[in-house]
Each structure stands twice: as structure tokens, then as C-alpha cells.
N, C-alpha and C positions, 0 to 999 in steps of 0.2 A: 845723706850727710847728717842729716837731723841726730838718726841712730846709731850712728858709726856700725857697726857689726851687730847689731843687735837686731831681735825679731821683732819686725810691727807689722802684723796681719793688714792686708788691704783688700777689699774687694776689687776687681778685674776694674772696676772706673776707676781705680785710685783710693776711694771712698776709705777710710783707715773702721779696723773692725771695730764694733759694739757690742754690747749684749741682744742691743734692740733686734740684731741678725736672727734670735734663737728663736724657733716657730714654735711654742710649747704651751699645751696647755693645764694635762696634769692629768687628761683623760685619755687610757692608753688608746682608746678604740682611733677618737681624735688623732694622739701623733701620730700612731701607723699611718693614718690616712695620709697626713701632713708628708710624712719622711717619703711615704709614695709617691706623691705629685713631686716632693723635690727629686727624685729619682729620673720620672720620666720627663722632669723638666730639660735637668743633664740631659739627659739620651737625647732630647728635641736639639738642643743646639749642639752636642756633636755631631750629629746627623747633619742641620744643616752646613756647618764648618769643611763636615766631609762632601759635599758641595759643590764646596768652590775649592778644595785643595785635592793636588792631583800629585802632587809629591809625596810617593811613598813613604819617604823618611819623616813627613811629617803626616800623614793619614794613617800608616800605619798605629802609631802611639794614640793618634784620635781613635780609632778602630775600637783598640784595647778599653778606651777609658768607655766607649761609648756600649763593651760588652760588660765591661765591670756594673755601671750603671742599670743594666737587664737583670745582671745577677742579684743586686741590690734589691731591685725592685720585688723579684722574686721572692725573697727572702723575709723583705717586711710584708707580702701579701701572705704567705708562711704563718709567719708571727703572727698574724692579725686571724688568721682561720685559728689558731692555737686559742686564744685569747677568746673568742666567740664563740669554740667550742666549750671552753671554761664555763663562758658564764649561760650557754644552752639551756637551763631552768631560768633565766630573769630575763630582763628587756634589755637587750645590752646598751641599747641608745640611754636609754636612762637611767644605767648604772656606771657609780664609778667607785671602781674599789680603793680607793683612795679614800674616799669619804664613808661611804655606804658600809662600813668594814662590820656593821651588823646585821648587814642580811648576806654575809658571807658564809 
């Protein structure tokens, strides 16, 4: 009622969205990693969701989101071999081309 039709992001407790949400640090090698944990984090609790529900009409869509999240994950560990093959002449732990943009 607050909103009438209007969009206000919430996290699953209610909790209303913030920035504070965005795991980011500015170093690509970092977020991949970051975007991966938040990936197999999904998959863990689809998983355990799929569980305890045993009603296809509602497991199936679990299913889906809990294969989308495998795809994801795939993808940023993808990105992240791209990214390391890039930088395969430095230390890629301590480099960040962000900053370091002169030993690029």
C-alpha cells in the first residue's frame, strides 16, 4: 500500500533493496569469483527447496531456475579463464587493469 503499483525491490525477508546488496570490487578477477559463489549459492538453495517440494508444478520451475544458475556459473568460470588468459604474461592476483593500465 506504501507503493500503490509501483516497483520496490525487496529481498525474500522483506528487507527493501540497497546498494549495500552489490558485491563489487572493481577487480575483474575478484567479481567473477564473487558472481560464482553467488551462482552456486542459488543452485544450494534450489536444491535444498527441491527437497522438500514434491509438487511438480512447483519443482518443476525450481528445476529450471536451479539449471539456469549451473549455466551462469559456467559462464562466469568462461569469462574468468578469458580474462587469465589475457593477462598470462603478469600475476593476475596482482593485477588490476583498472588501475595498472601501464603495464597493459
Amino acid at each position: 500500500m506504501d507503493h500503490t503499483l509501483a516497483i520496490w525491490p525487496t529481498a525474500a525477508a522483506g528487507i527493501p533493496f540497497n546498494a549495500c546488496e552489490f558485491q563489487s570490487k572493481g577487480d575483474t578477477i575478484t567479481d567473477l569469483y564473487e558472481d560464482m559463489a553467488a551462482e552456486q549459492k542459488a543452485r544450494s538453495t534450489y536444491e535444498n527447496i527441491l527437497r522438500l517440494i514434491k509438487d511438480p508444478e512447483i519443482a518443476d520451475p525450481i528445476r529450471f531456475l536451479r539449471e539456469r544458475e549451473v549455466v551462469h556459473f559456467q559462464r562466469f568460470g568462461e569469462t574468468l579463464r578469458r580474462v587469465q588468459d589475457d593477462l598470462n604474461s603478469k600475476n593476475f592476483y596482482a593485477f588490476n587493469g583498472q588501475i595498472d593500465k601501464k603495464s597493459c
